[in-house]
N, CA, C and O of each residue as an XYZ file, in Angstrom:
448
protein
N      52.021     33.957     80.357
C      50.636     33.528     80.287
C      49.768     34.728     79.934
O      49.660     35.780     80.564
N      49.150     34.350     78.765
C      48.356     35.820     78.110
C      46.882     36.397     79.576
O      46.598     37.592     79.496
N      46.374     35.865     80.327
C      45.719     36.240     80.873
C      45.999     36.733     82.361
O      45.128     37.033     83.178
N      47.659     36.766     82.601
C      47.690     37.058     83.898
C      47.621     38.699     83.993
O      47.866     39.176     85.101
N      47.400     39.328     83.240
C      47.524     40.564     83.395
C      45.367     40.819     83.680
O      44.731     41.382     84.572
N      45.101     40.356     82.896
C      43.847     40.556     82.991
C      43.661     39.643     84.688
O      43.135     40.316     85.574
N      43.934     38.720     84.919
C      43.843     37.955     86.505
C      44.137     39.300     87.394
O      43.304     40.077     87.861
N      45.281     39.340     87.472
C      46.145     40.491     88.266
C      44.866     42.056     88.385
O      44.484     42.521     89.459
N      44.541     42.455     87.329
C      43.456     43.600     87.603
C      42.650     42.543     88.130
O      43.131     42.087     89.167
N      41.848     42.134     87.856
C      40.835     41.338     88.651
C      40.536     41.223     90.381
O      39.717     41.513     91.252
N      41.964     40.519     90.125
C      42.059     40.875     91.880
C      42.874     42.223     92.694
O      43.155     42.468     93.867
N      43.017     42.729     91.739
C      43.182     44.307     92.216
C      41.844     45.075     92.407
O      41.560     46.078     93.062
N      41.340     44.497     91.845
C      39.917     45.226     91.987
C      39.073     44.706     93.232
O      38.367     45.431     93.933
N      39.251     43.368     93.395
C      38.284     42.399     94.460
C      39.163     43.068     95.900
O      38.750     43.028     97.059
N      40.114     43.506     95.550
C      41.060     44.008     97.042
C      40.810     46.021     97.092
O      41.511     46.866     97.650
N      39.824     46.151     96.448
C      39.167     47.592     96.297
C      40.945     48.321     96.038
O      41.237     48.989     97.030
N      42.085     48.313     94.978
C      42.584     49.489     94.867
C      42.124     50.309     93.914
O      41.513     49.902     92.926
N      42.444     51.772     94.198
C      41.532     52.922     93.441
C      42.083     52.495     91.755
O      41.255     52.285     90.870
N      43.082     52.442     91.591
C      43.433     52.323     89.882
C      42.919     50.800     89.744
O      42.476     50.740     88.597
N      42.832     50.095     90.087
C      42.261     48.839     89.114
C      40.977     49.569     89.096
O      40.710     50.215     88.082
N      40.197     49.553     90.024
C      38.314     50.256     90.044
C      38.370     51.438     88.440
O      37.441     51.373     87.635
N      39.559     52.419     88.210
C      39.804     53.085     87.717
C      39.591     52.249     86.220
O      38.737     52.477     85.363
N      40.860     51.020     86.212
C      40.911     50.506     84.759
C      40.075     49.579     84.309
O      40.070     49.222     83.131
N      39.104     48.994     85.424
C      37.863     48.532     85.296
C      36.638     48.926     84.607
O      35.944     48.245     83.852
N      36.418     50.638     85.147
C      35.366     51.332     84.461
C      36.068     51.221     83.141
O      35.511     50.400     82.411
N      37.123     51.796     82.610
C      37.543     52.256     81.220
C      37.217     50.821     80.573
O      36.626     50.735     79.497
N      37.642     49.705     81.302
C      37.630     48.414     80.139
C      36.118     48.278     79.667
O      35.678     47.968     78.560
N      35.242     48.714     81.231
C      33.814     48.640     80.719
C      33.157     49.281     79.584
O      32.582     48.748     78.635
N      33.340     50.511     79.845
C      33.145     51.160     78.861
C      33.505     50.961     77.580
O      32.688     50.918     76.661
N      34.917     50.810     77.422
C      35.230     50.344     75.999
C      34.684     49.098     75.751
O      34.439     48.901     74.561
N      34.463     48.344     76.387
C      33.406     46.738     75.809
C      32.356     47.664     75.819
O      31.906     47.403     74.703
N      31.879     48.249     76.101
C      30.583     48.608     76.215
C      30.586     49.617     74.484
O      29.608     49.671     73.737
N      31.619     50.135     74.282
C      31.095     50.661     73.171
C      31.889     49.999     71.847
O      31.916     50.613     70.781
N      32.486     48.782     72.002
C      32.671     47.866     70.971
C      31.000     47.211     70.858
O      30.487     47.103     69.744
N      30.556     46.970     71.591
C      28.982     45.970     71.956
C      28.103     46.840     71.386
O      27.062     46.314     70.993
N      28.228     48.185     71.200
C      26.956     49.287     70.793
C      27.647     49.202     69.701
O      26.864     49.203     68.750
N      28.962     49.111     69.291
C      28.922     48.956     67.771
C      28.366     48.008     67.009
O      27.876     48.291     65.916
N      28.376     46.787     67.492
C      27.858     45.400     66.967
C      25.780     45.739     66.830
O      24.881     45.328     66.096
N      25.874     46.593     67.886
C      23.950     46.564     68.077
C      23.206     47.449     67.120
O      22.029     47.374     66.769
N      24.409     48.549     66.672
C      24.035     49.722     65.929
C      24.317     48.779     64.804
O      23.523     49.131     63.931
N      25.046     47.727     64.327
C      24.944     47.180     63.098
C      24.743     46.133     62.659
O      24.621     45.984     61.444
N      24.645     45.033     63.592
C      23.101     44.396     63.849
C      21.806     43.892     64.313
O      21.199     42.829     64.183
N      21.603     44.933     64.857
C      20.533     45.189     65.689
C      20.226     43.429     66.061
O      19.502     42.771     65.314
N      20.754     42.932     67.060
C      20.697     41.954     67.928
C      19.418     41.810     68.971
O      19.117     42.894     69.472
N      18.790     40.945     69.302
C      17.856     40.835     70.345
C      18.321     40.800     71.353
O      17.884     41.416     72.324
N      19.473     39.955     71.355
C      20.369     39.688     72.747
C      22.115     39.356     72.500
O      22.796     38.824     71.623
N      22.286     39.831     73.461
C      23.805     39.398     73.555
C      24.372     38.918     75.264
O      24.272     39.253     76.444
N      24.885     38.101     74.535
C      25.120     36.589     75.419
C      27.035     36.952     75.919
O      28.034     36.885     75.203
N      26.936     37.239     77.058
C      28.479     37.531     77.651
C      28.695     36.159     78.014
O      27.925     35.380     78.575
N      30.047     35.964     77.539
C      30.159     34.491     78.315
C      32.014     34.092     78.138
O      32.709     34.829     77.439
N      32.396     33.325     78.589
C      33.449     32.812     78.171
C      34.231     33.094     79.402
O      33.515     33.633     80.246
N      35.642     32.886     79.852
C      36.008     32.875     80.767
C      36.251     34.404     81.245
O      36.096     34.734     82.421
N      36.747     35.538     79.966
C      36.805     36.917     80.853
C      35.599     37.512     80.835
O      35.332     38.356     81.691
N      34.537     37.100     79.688
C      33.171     37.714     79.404
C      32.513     37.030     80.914
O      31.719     37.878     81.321
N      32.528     36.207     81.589
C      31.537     35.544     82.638
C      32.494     36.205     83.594
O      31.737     36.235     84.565
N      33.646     36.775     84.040
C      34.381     37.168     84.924
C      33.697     39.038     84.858
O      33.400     39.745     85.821
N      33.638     39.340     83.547
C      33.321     40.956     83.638
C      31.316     41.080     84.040
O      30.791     41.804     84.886
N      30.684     40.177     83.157
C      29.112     39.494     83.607
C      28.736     39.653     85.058
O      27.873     40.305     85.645
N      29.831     38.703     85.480
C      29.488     38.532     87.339
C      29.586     40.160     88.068
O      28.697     40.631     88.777
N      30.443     40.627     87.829
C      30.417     41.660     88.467
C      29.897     43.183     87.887
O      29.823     44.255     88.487
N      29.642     42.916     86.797
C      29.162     44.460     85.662
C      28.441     44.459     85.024
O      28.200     45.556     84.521
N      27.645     43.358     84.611
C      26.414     43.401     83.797
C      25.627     44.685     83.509
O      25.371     45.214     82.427
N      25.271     45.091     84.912
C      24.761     46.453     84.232
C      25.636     47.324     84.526
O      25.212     47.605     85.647
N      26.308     47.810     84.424
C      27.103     48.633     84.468
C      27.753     48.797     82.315
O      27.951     49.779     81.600
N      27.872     47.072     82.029
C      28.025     47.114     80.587
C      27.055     47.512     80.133
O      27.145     48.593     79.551
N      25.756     46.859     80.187
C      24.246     47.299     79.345
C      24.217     49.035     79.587
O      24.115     49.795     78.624
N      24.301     49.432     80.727
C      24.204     50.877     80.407
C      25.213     51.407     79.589
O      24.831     52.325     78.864
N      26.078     51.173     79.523
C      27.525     51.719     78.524
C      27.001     51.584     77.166
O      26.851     52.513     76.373
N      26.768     50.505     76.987
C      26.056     49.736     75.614
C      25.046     50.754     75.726
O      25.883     51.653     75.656
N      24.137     51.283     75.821
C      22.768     52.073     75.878
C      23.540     53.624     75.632
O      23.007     54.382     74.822
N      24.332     53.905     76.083
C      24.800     55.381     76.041
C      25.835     55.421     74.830
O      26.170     56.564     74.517
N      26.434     54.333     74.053
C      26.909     54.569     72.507
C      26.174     53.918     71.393
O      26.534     53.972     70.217
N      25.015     53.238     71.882
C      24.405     52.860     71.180
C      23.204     53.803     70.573
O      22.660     54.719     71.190
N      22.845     53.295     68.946
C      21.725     54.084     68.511
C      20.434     54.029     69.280
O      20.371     52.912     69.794
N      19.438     54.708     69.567
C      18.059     54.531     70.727
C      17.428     53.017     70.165
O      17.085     52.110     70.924
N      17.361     52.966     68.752
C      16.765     52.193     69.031
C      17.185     50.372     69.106
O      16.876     49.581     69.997
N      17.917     50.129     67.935
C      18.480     49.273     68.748
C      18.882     48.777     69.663
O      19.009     47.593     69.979
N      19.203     50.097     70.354
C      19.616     50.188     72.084
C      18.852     49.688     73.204
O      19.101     49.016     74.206
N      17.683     50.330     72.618
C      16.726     50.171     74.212
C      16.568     48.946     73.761
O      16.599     48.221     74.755
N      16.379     48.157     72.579
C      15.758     47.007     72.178
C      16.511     45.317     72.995
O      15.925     44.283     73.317
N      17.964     45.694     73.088
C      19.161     44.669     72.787
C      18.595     44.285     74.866
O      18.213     45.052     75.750
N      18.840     42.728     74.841
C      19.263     42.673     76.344
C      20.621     41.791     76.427
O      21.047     40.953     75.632
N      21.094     42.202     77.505
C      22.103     41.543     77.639
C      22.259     40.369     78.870
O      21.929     40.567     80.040
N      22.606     39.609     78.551
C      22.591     38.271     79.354
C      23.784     37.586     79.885
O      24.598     37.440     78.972
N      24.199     37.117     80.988
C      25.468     36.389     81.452
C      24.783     34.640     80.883
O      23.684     34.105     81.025
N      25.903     34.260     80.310
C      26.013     33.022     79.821
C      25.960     31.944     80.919
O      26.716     31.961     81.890
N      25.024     31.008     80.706
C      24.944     29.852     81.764
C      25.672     28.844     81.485
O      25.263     27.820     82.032
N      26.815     28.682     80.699
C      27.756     27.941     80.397
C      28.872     27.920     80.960
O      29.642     26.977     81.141
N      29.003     29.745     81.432
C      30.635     29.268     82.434
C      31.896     29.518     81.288
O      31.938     29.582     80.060
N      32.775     29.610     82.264
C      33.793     29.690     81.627
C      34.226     28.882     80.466
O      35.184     29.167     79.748
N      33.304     27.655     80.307
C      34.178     26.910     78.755
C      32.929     27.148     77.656
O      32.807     26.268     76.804
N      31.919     28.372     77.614
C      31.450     28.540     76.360
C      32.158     28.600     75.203
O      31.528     28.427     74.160
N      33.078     28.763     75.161
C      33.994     28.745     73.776
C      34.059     27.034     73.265
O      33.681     26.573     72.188
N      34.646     26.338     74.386
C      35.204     25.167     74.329
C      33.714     24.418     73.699
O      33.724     23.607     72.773
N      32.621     24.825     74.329
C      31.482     24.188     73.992
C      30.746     24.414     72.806
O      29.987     23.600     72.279
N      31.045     25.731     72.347
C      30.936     26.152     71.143
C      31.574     25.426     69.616
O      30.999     24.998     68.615
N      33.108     25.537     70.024
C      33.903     24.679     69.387
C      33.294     23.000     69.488
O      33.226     22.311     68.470
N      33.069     22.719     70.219
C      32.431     20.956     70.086
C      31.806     21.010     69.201
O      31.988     20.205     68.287
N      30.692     22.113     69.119
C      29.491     21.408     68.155
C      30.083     21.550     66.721
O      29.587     20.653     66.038
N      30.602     22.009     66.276
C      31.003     22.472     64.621
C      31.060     21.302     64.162
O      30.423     21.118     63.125
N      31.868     20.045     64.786
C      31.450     18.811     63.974
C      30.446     18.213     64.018
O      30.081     17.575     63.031
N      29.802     18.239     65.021
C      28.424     18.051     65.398
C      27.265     18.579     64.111
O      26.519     18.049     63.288
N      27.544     19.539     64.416
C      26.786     20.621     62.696
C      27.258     20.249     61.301
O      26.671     20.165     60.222
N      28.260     20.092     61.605
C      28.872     19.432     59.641
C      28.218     18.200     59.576
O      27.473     18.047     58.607
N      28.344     17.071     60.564
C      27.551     15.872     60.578
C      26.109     15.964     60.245
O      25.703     15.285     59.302
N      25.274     16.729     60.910
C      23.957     16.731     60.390
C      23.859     17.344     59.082
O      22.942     17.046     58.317
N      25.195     18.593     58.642
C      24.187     19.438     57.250
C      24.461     17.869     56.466
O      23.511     17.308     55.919
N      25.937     17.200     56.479
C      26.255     16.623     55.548
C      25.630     15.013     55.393
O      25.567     14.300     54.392
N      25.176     14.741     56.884
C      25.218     13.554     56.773
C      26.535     12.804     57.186
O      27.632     13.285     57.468
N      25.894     10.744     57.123
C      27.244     10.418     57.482
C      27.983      9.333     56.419
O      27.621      8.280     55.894
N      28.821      9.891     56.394
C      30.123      9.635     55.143
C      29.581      8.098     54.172
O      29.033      7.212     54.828
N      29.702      7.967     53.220
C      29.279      6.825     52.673
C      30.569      6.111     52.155
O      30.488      5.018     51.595
């Protein structure tokens, strides 16, 4: 199962051992400076964490990411960007995926 490794730190961390806390910061950070890459190149208003590991890292790091994001990011885009935990929960993807037919239906219309 592709996510038990990411589960497994998770609750290594909720049970305070020093190396998950350890591989926690590093994951932060590195999201944090994949996210300052996206801001440095398109300067975004907001970015929306969400999905089942994005609302799992959200709940507990939000700022801890936004500052990461702020320290590889360019100033100004940087100070500009906020970052937000998704009110969708773990199936933003799933909900995401719904609408696409939803959206083809309206650009296209319905079938004649």
């Amino acid at each position: 199962r592709e996510t038990a490794g990411i589960e497994a730190l998770f609750a290594a961390f909720d049970a305070h051992e020093p190396d998950a806390a350890a591989a926690m910061s590093d994951l932060v950070d590195h999201l944090g400076l994949a996210l300052a890459n996206l801001v440095n190149l398109y300067n975004p208003q907001k970015i929306v964490v969400g999905g089942w590991f994005g609302d799992q890292i959200a709940e507990k790091f939000l700022e801890e990411l936004h500052a990461s994001v702020l320290r590889f990011s360019l100033e100004q885009p940087g100070n500009e960007v906020v970052l937000e935990r998704s009110r969708l929960g773990h199936d933003a993807a799933a909900l995401g995926a719904a609408t696409l037919p939803l959206d083809h239906f309206i650009e296209t219309g319905w079938p004649q």
